[in-house]
N, C-alpha and C positions, 0 to 999 in steps of 0.2 A: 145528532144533537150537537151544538156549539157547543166549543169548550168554554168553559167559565175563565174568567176574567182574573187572574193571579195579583194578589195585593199583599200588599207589609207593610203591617202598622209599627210605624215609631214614633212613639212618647211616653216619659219619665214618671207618668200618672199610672199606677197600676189599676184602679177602678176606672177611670176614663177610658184608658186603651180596652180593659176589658168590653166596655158598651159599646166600643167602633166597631173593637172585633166580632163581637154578637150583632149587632144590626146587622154587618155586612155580611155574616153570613147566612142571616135569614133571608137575602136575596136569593131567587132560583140561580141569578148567571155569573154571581161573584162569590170567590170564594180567600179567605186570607189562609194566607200561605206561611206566614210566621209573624210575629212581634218581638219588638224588641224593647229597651229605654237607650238605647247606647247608640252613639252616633257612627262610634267605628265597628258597633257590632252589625249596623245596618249597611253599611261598606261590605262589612264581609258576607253578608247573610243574600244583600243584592246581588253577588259574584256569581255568590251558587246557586241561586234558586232562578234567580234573575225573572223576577216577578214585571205585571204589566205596569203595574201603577205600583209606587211607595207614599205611603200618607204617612206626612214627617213635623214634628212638633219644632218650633225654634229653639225653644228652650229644654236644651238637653245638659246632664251635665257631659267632662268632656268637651270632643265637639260640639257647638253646635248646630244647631239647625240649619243655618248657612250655607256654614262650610261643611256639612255633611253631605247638601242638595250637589254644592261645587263639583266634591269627588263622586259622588254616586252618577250625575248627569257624563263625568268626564270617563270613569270607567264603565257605563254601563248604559249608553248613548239608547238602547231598544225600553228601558224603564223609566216611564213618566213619575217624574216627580211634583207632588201636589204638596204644598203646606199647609197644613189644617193647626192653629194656632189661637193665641185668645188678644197675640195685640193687630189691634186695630191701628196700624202704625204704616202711616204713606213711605217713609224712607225704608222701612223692612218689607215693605211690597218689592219697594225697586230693587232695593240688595238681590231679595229670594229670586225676581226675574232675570236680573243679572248672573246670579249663580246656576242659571238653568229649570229653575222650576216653572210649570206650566198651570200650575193654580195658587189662588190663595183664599184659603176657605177659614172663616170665624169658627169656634169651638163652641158656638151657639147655634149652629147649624143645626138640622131636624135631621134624620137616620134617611128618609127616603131623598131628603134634598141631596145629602151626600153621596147616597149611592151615584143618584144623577150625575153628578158632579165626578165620582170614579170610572162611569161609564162614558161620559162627553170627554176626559181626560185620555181616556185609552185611545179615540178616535180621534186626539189629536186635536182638540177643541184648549181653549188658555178660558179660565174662568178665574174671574175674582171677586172678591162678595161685592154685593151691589154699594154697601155706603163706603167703602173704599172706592170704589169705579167709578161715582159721584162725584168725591172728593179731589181724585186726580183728574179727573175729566175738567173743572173748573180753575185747578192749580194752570193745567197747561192752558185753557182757555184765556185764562187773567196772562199769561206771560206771552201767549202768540199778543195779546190785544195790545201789549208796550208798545208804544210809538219811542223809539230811540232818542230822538231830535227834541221828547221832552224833558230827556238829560241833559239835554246842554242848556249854558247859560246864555243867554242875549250875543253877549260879548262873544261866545263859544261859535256862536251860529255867525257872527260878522267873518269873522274869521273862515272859519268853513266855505262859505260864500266867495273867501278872495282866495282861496286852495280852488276852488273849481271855476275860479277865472284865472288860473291858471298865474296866478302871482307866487312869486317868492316871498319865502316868511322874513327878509326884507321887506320887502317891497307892500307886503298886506301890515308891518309897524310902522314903516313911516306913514301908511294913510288913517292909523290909527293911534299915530302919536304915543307907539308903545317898543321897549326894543328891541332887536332881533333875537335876543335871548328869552325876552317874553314869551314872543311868539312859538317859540318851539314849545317852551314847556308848558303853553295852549295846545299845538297842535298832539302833543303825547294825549294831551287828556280827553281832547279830542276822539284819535285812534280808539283808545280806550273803553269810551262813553257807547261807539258805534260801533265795536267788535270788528274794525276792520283791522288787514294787518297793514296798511301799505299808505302813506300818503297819496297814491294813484287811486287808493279803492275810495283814499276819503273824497278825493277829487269828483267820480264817478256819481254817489251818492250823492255829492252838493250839486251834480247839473241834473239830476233826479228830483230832486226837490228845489226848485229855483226860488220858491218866493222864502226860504227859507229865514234868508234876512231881513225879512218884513217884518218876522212874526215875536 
């Protein structure tokens, strides 16, 4: 027989954490291995048991949830850390990814969904609730979709245009009747606008886009 799936639950709800802890272990092949509410008691609790999976609440007092996933992922690289939480919050997704956790699961979750969810975790699977994964899915969909070149101004893109004809920012204000000192602190904002670092890379970009100064 497989050995069952070793978990610890942490969060600061004593009737919550009891209902994870009961569901989970009316699973045949998962079994919790301890609970806590303490962020540095699950630090130490991870050390010694050193469970498969930790289902960890943000909101601990203490540390929390965060920077508990930080240290727990950092000393105990073999225990997956899943966030089971009630905010539906896109910037505490990325934080808790950033800090090592491999799931992010709503506190509205159903017992057998989570088990799923503790078993696709152990194997190494990254799950996060659907209307979060939506949400950021769209976030970065809208920001790959930014066309850069809509940042700049008319005047922005003339310029750009005589950067990749190879003109000095001289030479691009006397044909624009503006003066050399203008120019530069066009072309910063330039640099700026297109995330380039280099007056060479803005060069590059304007003979990439040539009708630029049309437009």
């Amino acid at each position: 027989m497989d050995e069952k799936l070793r978990v610890l639950v942490v969060d600061d709800h004593p009737l919550f954490r009891q209902g994870v802890v009961n569901s989970l272990n009316a699973e045949p092949d998962i079994s919790v291995i301890g609970e806590t509410a303490s962020g540095e008691q699950a630090l130490a609790m991870a050390r010694d048991m050193l469970p498969d999976v930790m289902l960890l609440d943000i909101s601990l007092p203490g540390w929390d949830g965060l920077t508990t996933a930080e240290k727990v992922t950092s000393a105990c690289p073999a225990t997956v850390v899943v966030m089971l939480t009630m905010w539906e919050d896109k910037d505490k997704l990325l934080a808790a990814l950033k800090a090592g956790a491999r799931g992010y699961v709503l506190k509205g979750i159903s017992a057998s969904d989570l088990a799923v969810v503790v078993r696709n975790a152990a194997n190494g699977e990254v799950h996060v609730s659907s209307s979060l994964a939506a949400e950021m899915l769209v976030s970065l969909t809208n920001e790959k979709a930014t066309d850069p070149l809509q940042e700049l101004t008319p005047r922005e893109r003339e310029i750009l245009a005589g950067i990749g004809a190879g003109k000095t920012n001289r030479e691009i204000g006397e044909a624009l009747f503006l003066s050399e000192k203008t120019i530069k602190h066009y072309v910063s904002n330039i640099l700026q606008k297109l995330q380039v670092r280099s007056r060479v890379e803005a060069a590059l970009f304007a003979v990439q886009h040539k009708s630029l100064a049309r437009r």
